[in-house]
Structure formats: C-alpha cells, structure tokens
N, C-alpha and C positions, 0 to 999 in steps of 0.2 A: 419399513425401511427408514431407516435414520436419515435425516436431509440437513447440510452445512448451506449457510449464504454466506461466498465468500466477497470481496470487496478488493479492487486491483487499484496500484500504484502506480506511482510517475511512471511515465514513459507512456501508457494508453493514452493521452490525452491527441484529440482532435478534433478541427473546428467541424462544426456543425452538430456535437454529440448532444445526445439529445433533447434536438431540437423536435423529431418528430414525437418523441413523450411529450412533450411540453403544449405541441400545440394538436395530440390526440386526445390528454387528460387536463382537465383545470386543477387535478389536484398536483400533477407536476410539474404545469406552468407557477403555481404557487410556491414551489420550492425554489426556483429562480429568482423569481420577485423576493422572496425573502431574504436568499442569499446575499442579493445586488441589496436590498437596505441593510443588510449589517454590517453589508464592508463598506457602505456608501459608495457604490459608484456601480458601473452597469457592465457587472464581469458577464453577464447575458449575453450582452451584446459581440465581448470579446470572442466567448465561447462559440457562438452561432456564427462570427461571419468577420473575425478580427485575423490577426497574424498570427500564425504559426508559432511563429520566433516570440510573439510578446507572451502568449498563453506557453508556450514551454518554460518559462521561465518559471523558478521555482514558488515562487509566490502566488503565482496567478493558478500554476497546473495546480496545486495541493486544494485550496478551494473547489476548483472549478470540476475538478475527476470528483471531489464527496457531492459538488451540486448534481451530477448528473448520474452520481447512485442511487443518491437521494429519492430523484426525481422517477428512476426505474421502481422502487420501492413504496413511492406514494402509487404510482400505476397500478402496481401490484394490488395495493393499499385498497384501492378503486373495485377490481375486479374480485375480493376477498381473498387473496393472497398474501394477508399480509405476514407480518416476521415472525405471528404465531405459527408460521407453516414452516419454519425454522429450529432445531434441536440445537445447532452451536452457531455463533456468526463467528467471522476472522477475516481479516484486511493482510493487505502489504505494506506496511511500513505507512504510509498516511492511510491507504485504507482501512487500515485499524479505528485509525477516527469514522470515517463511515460507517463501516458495523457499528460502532458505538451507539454513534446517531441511529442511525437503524434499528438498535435493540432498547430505544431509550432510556437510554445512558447518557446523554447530552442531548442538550436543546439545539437544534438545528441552526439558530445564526453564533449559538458559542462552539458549535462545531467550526461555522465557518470565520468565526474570528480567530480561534486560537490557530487554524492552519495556516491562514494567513501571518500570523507571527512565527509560526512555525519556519513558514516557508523562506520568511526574509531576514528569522535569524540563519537557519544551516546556511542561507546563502553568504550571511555578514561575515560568520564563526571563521571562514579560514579565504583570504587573501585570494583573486581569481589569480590560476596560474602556479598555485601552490598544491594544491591537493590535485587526485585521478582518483579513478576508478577503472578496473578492469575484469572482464568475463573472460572467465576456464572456464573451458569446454572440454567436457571429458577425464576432468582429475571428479575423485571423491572427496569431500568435502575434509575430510582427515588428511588426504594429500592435497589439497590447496592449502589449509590450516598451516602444514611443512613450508610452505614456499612462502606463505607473506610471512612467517619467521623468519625464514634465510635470508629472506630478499628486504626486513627492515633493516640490518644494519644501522642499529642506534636510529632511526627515524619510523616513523608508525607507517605500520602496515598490517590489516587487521583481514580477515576474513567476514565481511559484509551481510552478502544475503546467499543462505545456503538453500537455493531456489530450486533444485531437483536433485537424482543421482549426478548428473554429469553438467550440472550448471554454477560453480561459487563465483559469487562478484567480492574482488578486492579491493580496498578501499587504504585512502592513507596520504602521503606523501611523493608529489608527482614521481619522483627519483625511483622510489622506491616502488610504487606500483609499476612504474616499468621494466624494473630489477626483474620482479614477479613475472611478467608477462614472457618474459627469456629463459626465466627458471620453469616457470610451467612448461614449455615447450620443450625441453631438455628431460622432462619428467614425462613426456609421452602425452601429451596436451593433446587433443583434436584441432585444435583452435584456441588464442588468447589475445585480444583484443583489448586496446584502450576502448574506453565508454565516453561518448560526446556528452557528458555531462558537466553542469557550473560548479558542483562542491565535493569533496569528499561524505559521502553520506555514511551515515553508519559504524564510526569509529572513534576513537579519541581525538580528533583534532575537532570536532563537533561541542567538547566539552561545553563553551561560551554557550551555542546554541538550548543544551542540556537546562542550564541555570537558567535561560531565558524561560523555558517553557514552565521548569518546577515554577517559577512566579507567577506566570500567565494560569497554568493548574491550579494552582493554591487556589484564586478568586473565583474557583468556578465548581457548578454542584453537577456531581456526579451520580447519576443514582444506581442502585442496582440494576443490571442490562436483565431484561424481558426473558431474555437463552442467552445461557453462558457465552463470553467471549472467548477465544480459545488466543492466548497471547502470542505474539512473536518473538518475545524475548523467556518466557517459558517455553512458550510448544507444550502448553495445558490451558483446561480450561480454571478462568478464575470470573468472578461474579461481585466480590465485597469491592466498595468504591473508593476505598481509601486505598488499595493494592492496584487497584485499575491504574490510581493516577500517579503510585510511583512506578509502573513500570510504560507508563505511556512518555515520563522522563527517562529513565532506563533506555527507552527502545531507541533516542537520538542518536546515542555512542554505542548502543548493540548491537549485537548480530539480529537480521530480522531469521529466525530460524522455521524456515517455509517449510520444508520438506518434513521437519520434521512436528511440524504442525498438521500438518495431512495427515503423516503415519499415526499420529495420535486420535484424530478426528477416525480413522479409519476401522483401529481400535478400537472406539467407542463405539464402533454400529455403523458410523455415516457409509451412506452408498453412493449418496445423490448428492452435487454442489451444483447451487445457481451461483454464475458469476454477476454481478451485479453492477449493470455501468457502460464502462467502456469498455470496448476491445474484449479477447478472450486471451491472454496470456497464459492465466491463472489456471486454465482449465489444460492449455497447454501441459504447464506444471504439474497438474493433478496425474492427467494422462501417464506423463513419465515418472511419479512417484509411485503409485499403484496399478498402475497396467491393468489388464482384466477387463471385467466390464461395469467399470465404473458408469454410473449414467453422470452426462454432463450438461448444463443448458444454461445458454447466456440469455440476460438479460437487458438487452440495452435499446428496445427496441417497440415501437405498439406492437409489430406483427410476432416480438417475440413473449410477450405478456398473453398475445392471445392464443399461440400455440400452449401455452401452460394452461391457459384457462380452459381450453380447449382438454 
C-alpha cells in the first residue's frame, strides 16, 4: 500500500504545537533551536506560549507550522519512520515548503528563511483592506471558477484553493470577492463566507510577492526531493530542482490545486496519508475527496508517533 506525507497550511497554526515533540525527542527539540537561529530571534518561544494574534500573522505562522512538521518528522526520524516510509510527500500552499524539507530538497533553516520572506512579502504585495478571501461551500470547483468570473468585473477574482468536492476559496479584490460571496449563494451555495484573513492569497494581486520569492529562489540549492513531490500548482508529481523552484514561484499567484492533488496521489496507488504537524484539516479534505476507506493518521503528537511505531 502506497503511503503520501502530506504537510498542512496557514490557518493550523496554534500556540503550544509542538511543544510536547520537542521536549519527548532532542531531535525535535533541535529543529526549534535551529529554526529560532535562522530567523534570529526565538519564534520557539512565540510558538509555545506567545499570542495568538502575533503567531497568526503571516510571517510568523508560515515558519512556525514548517517548524513544527519538521519537528513531527525528525520524531519520526528518531523511531525509524522516517520519509523513506513515504512514496510521494505534498503540502498546502506553504506546506509545500515542508514536504520539501522533509524530502530534502531544502536545508531546514533555508526552508525557514525563505517562508519567512515568503510570509512578509504576500503580506506587503497588496495594501491591508484591499484584497479577501472567501469559502463556497457546496459549489464545485467548475462552478466556483463561473462566479469569481462574474463577480470580477474588471477587478481580480481568481479561484484560490480548490480544497475538496464542495470546498473553493476565492481570492482577489475585497469588492469583488464579496460580489462572489452573493453570486455563490444565488447559485445554490450551502454556505459562503468572508475569510478572516490579512492578504489575498493565491492570485494576481500577489504578483510583487511572486518576484520577491523567484530572487529569494534563485539564491538557494534545491536538490532533488528523496519521494517525489506531488505539486499544487500541477496536481503531479515532479522531482528535477530547477522545475521545483519555478513552480514554488508559480504557486504565490496559483491556484493551490488540492483536491486534485489527492485524486492523483490516489491514482498512483496512495491508500495511506500521514498528516504531518498541526491540526488535521488535510485529512479532513482527504476524507471528502476519496471517501471509502482511506486510512488516515496524524502526526503531530509523541503519543501519535508512538501509535505509528506501535
């Protein structure tokens, strides 16, 4: 049975996560410690026991969710689990950079410096108060696609993250993603919600962001990943290092294409995904893209390292 590690996105991030990896393994206390000297300062700290409000922000969560997959993965690492026990790895949109790290493809504190630029370009790229983001519930991703067209109106509005059958997040121009949000709803929505989010993610107003990263890229060695990455902005798997780092620029302004990242992973054999980190959203998504009996097992946890080991 084929086995994907997949790696989850803003929005998991919370204080205390893990802290108990960190102080059950020294080898994922050491991904902390390294973390905090590459960005120079002690996102550790923030992570285990700071603000909410400061670690949501996009700068701080983008590091701090790769530190503490990272940190799941060296555990693993510990008990012989490691990414060799993995067929494809694949992230959410910054989780992408964690698989990466994970399958070494990046070195672990240029993982966490380029998120860190990552994080406080998309936040720069477009003005607070200009850009949303919004969740349909219940259109398919073909009829969400219809509505952030109708609903741009000469202003961007882009189809974001096509997160399961009945999940697209829109992204774009405040006006406009709220256009969306009324057009969804008129189109037989279940639900369509603004998203408490700082920037439009995932679209053209990102572009600034885009050109930040290709420079930040450029400087940085990329090697071929250990198990194929299976990309977001394909929805396949790709491996050569030079393709990695244009579509890790690619993915600022694209669609992170989730679901049909699965259906492919799914395709290939996968049966089994560990979620890697925080939270289990990911598995969530899994669940409603493939139904059945997918097996699922998060990792974010000693006790849940040792039920694997087990």
């Amino acid at each position: 049975m084929s086995r994907a590690f997949v790696f989850p996105g803003q929005g998991a991030q919370a204080i205390g996560m893990g802290k108990a990896l960190a102080e059950a393994y020294p080898a994922a206390r050491a991904v902390f410690d390294e973390v905090d000297d590459a960005l120079e300062e002690k996102l550790s700290a923030l992570i285990w026991g700071g603000d909410i409000a400061e670690l949501t922000l996009t700068q701080n969560a983008q590091p701090a969710l790769m530190a503490t997959s990272m940190a799941a993965i060296a555990a693993l690492g510990a008990e012989g689990l490691g990414i060799q026990q993995g067929d494809f790895v694949a992230g959410h949109s910054l989780g992408e950079y964690s698989a990466l790290c994970a399958a070494g493809s990046l070195s672990l504190s240029d993982t966490a410096r380029l998120l860190r630029i990552r994080g406080k370009a998309m936040q720069e790229a477009v003005p607070v108060g200009v850009g949303a983001m919004a969740a349909l519930l219940g259109l398919d991703f073909a009829t969400a696609t219809e509505v952030a067209a109708e609903a741009a109106q000469g202003e961007v509005c882009q189809a974001a993250n096509d997160n399961d059958p009945a999940q697209v997040v829109v992204s774009g121009h405040k006006a406009a993603v709220e256009r969306a949000v009324e057009i969804a709803k008129a189109k037989g929505a279940k639900r369509a919600l603004m998203l408490p989010v700082s920037a439009p993610f995932h679209c053209a107003l990102m572009q600034p962001a885009a050109a930040v990263m290709a420079e930040a890229l450029a400087g940085v060695v990329i090697h071929a990943p250990k198990v194929p990455l299976v990309a977001n902005v394909r929805a396949e798997a790709v491996t050569e290092p030079d393709r990695i780092r244009q579509l890790l620029v690619a993915q600022v302004t694209g669609s992170v294409r989730w679901r049909e990242s699965v259906l492919w992973m799914a395709g290939a054999g996968v049966a089994e995904y560990w979620e890697i980190g925080a939270g289990k959203a990911l598995s969530g998504m899994i669940k409603r893209i493939i139904g059945g009996d997918v097996v699922l097992k998060a990792v974010g946890t000693p006790e849940d390292v040792a039920a694997l080991k087990a």
